[in-house]
VOGU-3710 file (C-alpha; in Angstrom, 3 decimals, decimal comma):
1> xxxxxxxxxx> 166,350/134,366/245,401  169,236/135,528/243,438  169,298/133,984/239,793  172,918/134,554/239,857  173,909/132,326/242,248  173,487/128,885/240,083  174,727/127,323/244,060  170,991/128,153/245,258  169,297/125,989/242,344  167,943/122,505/243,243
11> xxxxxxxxxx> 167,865/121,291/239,295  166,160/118,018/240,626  163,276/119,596/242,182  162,624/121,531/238,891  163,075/118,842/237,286  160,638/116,707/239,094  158,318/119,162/238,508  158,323/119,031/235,023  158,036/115,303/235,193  154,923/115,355/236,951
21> xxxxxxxxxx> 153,667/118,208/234,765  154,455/115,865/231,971  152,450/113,457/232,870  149,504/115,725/232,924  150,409/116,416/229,198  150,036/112,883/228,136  146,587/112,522/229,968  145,497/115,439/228,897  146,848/114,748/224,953  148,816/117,285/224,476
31> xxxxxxxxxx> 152,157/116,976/222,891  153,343/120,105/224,548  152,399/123,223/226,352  153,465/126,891/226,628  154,028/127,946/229,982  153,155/131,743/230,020  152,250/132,489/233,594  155,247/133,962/235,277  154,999/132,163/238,678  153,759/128,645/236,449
41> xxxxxxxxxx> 157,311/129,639/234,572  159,323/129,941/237,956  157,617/127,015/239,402  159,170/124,787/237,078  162,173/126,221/236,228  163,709/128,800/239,108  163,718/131,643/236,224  162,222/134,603/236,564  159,242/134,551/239,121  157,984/137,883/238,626
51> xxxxxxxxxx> 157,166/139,641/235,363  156,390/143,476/236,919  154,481/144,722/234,380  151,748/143,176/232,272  152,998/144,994/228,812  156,169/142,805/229,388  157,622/139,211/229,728  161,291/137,492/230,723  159,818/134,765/228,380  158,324/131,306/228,664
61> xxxxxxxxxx> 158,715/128,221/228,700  157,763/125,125/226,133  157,466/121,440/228,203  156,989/118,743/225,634  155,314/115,467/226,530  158,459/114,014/225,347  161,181/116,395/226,154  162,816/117,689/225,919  162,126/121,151/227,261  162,927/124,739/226,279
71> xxxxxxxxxx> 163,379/128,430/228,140  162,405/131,017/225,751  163,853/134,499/226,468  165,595/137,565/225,220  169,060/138,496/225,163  168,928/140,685/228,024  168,344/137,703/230,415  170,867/135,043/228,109  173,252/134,713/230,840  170,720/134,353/233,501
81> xxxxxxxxxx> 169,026/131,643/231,609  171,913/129,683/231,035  173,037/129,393/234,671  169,607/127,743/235,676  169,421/125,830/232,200  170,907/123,658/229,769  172,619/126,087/227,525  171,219/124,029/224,086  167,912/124,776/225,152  168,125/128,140/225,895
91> xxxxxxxxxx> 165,910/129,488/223,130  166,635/133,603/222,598  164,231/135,615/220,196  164,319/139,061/219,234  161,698/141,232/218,733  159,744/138,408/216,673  158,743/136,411/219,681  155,803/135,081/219,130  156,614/134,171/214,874  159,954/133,136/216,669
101> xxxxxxxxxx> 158,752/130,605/219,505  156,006/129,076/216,955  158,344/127,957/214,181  160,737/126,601/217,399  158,153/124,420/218,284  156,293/123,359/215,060  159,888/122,121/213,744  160,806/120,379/217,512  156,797/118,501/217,359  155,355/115,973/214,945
111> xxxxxxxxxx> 153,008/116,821/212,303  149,300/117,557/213,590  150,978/117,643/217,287  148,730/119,968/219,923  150,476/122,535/221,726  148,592/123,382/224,846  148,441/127,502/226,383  147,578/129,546/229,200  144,744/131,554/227,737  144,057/133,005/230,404
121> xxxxxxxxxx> 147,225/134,825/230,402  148,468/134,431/226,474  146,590/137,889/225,338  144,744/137,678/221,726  147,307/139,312/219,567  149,911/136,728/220,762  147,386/134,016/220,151  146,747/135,008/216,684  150,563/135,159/215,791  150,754/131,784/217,631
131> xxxxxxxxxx> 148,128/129,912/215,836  149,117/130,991/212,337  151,945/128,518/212,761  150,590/125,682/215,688  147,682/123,992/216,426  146,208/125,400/219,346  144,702/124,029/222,628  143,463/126,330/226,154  145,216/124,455/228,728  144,732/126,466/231,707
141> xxxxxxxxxx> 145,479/125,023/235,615  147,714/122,177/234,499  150,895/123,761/236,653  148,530/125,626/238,976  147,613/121,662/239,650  150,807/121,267/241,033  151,478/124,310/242,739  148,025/123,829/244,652  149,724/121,086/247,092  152,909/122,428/248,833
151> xxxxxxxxxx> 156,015/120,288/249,838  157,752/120,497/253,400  160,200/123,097/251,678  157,557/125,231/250,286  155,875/124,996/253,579  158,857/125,873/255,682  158,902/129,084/252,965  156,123/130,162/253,931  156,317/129,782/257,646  159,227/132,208/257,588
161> xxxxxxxxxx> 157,091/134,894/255,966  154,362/134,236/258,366  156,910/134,291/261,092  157,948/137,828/259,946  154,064/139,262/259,559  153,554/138,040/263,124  156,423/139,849/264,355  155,032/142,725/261,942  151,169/142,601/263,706  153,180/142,411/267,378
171> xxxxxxxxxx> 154,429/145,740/266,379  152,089/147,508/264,999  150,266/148,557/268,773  153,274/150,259/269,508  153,311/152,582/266,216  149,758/153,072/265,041  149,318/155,806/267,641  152,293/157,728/266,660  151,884/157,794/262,688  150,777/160,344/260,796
181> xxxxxxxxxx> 148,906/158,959/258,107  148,053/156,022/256,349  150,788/156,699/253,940  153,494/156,761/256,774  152,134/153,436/258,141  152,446/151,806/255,161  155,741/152,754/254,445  156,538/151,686/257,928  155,418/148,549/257,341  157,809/148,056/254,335
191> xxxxxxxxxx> 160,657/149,083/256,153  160,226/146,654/259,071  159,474/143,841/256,402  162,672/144,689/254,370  164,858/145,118/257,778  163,118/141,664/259,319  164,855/139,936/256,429  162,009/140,046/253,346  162,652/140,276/250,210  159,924/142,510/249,041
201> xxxxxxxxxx> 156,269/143,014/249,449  153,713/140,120/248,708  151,469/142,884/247,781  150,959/147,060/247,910  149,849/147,164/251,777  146,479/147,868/252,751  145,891/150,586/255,862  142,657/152,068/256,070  141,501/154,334/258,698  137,959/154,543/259,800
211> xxxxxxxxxx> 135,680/154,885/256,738  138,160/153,450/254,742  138,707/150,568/256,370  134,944/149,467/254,466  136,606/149,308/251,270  138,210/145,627/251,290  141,187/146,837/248,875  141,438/150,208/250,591  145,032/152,098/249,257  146,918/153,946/251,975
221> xxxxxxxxxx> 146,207/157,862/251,169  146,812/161,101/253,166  144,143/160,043/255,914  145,203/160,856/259,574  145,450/157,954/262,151  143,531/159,742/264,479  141,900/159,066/268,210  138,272/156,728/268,075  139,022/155,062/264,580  139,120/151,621/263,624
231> xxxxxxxxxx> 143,038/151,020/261,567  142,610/148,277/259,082  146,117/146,834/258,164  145,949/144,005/255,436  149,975/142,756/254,679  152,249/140,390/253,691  155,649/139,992/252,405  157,899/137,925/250,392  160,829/135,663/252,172  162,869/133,000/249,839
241> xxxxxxxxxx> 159,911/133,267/246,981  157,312/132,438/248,894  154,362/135,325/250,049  152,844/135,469/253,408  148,761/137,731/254,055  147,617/138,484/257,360  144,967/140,991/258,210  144,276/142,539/261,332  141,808/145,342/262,571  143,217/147,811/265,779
251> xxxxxxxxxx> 140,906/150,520/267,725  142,882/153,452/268,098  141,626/155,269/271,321  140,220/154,262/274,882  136,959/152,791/274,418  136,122/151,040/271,395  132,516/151,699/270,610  129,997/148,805/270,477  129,452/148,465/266,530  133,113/147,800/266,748
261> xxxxxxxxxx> 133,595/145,542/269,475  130,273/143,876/268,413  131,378/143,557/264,811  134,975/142,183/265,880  133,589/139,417/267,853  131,362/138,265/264,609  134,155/138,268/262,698  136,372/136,301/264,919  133,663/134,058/265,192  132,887/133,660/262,125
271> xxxxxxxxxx> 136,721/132,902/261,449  136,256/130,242/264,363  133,953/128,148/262,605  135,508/128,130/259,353  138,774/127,279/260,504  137,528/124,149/262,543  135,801/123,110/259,437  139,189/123,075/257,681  140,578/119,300/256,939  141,339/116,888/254,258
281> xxxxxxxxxx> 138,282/115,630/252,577  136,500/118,852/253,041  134,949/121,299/250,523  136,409/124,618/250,245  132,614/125,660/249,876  131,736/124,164/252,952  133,869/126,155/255,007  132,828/129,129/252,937  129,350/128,070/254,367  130,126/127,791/257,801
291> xxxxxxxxxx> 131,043/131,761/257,972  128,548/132,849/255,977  125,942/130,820/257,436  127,004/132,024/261,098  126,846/136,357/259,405  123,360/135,065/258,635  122,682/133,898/261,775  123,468/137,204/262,838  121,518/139,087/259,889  124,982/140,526/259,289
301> xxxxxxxxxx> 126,104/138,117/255,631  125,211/141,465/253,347  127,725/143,637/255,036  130,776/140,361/254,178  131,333/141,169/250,671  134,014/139,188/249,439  135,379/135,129/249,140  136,259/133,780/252,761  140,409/132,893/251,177  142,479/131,893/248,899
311> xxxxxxxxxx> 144,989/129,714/248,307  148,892/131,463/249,585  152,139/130,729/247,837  154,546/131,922/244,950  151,447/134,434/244,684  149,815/135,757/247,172  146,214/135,221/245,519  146,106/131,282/244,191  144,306/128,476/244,829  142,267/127,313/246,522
321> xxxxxxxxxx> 139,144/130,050/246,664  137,079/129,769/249,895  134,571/130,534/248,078  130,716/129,289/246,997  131,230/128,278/244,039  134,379/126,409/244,641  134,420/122,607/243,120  138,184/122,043/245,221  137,955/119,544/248,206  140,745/120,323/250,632
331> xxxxxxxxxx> 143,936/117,782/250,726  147,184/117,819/253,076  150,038/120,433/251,861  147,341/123,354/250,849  147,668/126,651/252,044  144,443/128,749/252,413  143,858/131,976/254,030  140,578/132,807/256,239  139,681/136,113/256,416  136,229/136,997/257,153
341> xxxxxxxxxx> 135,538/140,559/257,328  132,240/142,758/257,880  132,385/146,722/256,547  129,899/149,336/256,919  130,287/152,832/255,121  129,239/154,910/257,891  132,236/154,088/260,265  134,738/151,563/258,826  134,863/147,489/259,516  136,924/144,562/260,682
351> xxxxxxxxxx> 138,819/141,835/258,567  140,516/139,285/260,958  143,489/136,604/258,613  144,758/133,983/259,639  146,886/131,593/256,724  146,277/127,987/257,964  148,062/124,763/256,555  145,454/121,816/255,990  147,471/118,644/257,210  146,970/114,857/256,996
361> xxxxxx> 144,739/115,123/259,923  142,984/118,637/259,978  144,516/121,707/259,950  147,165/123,925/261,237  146,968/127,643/261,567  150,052/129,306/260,439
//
C-alpha cells in the first residue's frame, strides 16, 4: 500500500483497533504502551509496515489507556505521518529518540503511571535510556493478540496472495526443467510474483536442489537443476500487506526413485491428518501431534525437524505455532500454515504447504 495516498486509509478500522488494544491496557494495568514492533505499529496505525533493517526504525507508536495516542517518527517520514495521522500528535524526534519519546510520555501520563514495551523487540540500550525517565513494564503479545484473529478483509488479503502462489506452483512444471540454477529459479519466481500483481516478496525464496533440499531454510546458490533431483521451492509473496507461504517438492526427471515417492506420500499424509484435525476448539499441539505421531508410526519423526506451522499474515512467520509446546487453542479467523516435511542428507527431502483458514465450523484450506 502506498502511504501517500491518504484515499486508501480506513481511519476507523485503525481506530478500532486501538480501541480494542485499549482495552487490553486497562486489564492488563497499564496506563500506556510503546508499540515497537513494526508490523504491531502498522497494524494499528497504516504507517510504516516494514522496518528493513534491524539497526533502524520509522518510529513507534505510544497508545495510552486513555488517549489519546501518539506516532513517534523522524523528520524524514513527517509528511507521511501526517497524512495517516492527526497532525497534533505527530511526535518528531531527532537524533535523541529514546531521551526524546520518554520525557513525551512521562509529561502526557500521571505520576507513578506504567508504560508497557515490547521487550522482545525494544533492544537493551534503548531500554536503559527509556527507564531512566519511565516506569517500565514487558508487555509483549498484547497487539499480536489482535492480529492472531483475522477479519473478512484481512482474509480476502490473503486469499489474493494465495491466489497468486497457486498460479506461481501451476507454473513452476513448465520452467524447472529449463533453469539453470537455483539462483535463476529464484529470480524467476520474483519476476512472475512482481508481474502477477505482488508487491514484493513475503520472504527471500527458498529453491533447493537435491541435497539441498534437506536443509529446511536452504538459500538458492549456483547449484544446477539437473535430471533425477528432487527441486524444493518454499515461496510466498506480498499482495495489499498481507504475505502468502506455500511449499512444494517437484522430481525433475522420468522416474522418481522410491525414497522419494515413498517419502512424498508420508508427507502428504502426514499433512492429511493434521489438516482434518484443524477446527475451532482445537489445540494447535494436537494437530502438531497428529503428524508427528503418524512420522512415528512410520519410524520416520527424527528425519521432520522443524514446527508443523505458523500463524500467516502482515508477517509471514506469526502466530499461531503448530507446534508441541503450543498453549493456543484454535478459533475462527486464524490463519495457520501446515507444512510437514521429511529431509535426509544423503539425497534431499520433501516439504508439502498448504495455508488453511480455521472457520466457525472447521477449517478451510486456502
Amino acid at each position: 500500500m502506498d502511504i501517500t495516498d491518504s484515499s486508501s486509509i480506513n481511519v476507523e478500522r485503525f481506530t478500532a483497533r486501538r480501541e480494542a488494544l485499549r482495552l487490553l491496557l486497562r486489564e492488563k494495568g497499564l496506563d500506556a504502551l510503546i508499540v515497537s514492533l513494526d508490523a504491531n505499529r502498522f497494524y494499528l496505525s497504516g504507517f510504516e509496515l516494514q522496518d528493513h533493517q534491524v539497526n533502524e526504525s520509522a518510529g513507534c507508536l505510544v497508545i495510552r489507556a486513555k488517549g489519546p495516542d501518539t506516532l513517534c517518527t523522524d523528520a524524514r517520514y513527517h509528511a507521511a505521518a501526517c497524512r495517516l495521522w492527526d497532525a497534533d500528535q505527530v511526535f518528531i524526534y531527532g537524533a535523541d529518540s529514546a531521551d526524546a519519546i520518554a520525557a513525551m510520555i512521562k509529561k502526557s501520563l500521571p505520576s507513578g503511571a506504567v508504560t508497557g514495551f515490547e521487550a522482545r523487540i525494544v533492544n537493551v540500550a534503548l531500554y536503559q535510556r527509556l527507564a531512566l525517565a519511565l516506569r517500565l513494564e514487558p508487555a509483549d503479545g498484547l497487539v499480536e493478540q489482535l492480529r492472531i484473529i483475522k477479519d473478512a478483509d484481512e482474509i480476502a488479503r490473503i486469499e489474493k496472495a494465495v491466489g497468486i502462489n497457486h498460479a506461481l506452483m501451476a507454473w513452476l512444471p513448465s520452467v524447472i526443467p529449463g533453469a539453470e540454477d537455483e539462483e535463476t529459479l529464484a529470480w524467476g519466481i520474483e519476476r512472475f510474483f512482481r508481474e502477477s500483481g505482488a508487491s514484493s516478496l513475503s520472504f527471500p525464496s527458498i529453491v533447493a536442489v537435491g541435497k539441498n533440499a534437506a536443509l529446511p531454510h536452504a538459500i538458492p546458490g549456483k547449484t544446477p537443476i539437473a535430471e533425477e533431483h528432487c527441486v524444493l521451492v518454499d515461496v510466498g509473496c506480498r499482495v495489499d500487506d498481507y504475505c502468502s507461504d506455500q511449499t512444494r517438492t517437484f522430481w525433475l526427471g522420468a522416474k522418481p526413485p522410491a525414497c522419494f515417492l515413498d517419502t512424498m506420500d508420508q508427507v502428504r499424509s502426514a499433512q492429511e491428518k493434521a489438516i482434518a484435525m484443524i477446527g475451532p476448539g482445537v489445540a494447535a499441539s494436537a494437530v502438531y501431534a497428529a503428524a508427528w505421531d503418524y512420522f512415528k508410526a512410520k519410524g520416520v519423526e527424527k528425519f521432520f525437524t522443524h514446527g508443523l506451522g505458523h500463524g500467516v499474515g502482515l508477517q509471514t512467520h506469526e502466530g499461531p505455532s503448530l507446534n508441541p509446546r503450543s498453549q493456543v487453542v484454535l478459533e475462527p479467523g486464524m490463519v495457520v500454515t501446515v507444512e510437514p516435511g521429511l529431509y535426509y542428507p544423503e539425497w534431499g527431502g520433501v516439504r508439502w504447504e498448504y495455508m488453511v483458514l480455521v472457520t466457525e465450523d472447521g477449517h478451510r484450506v486456502l
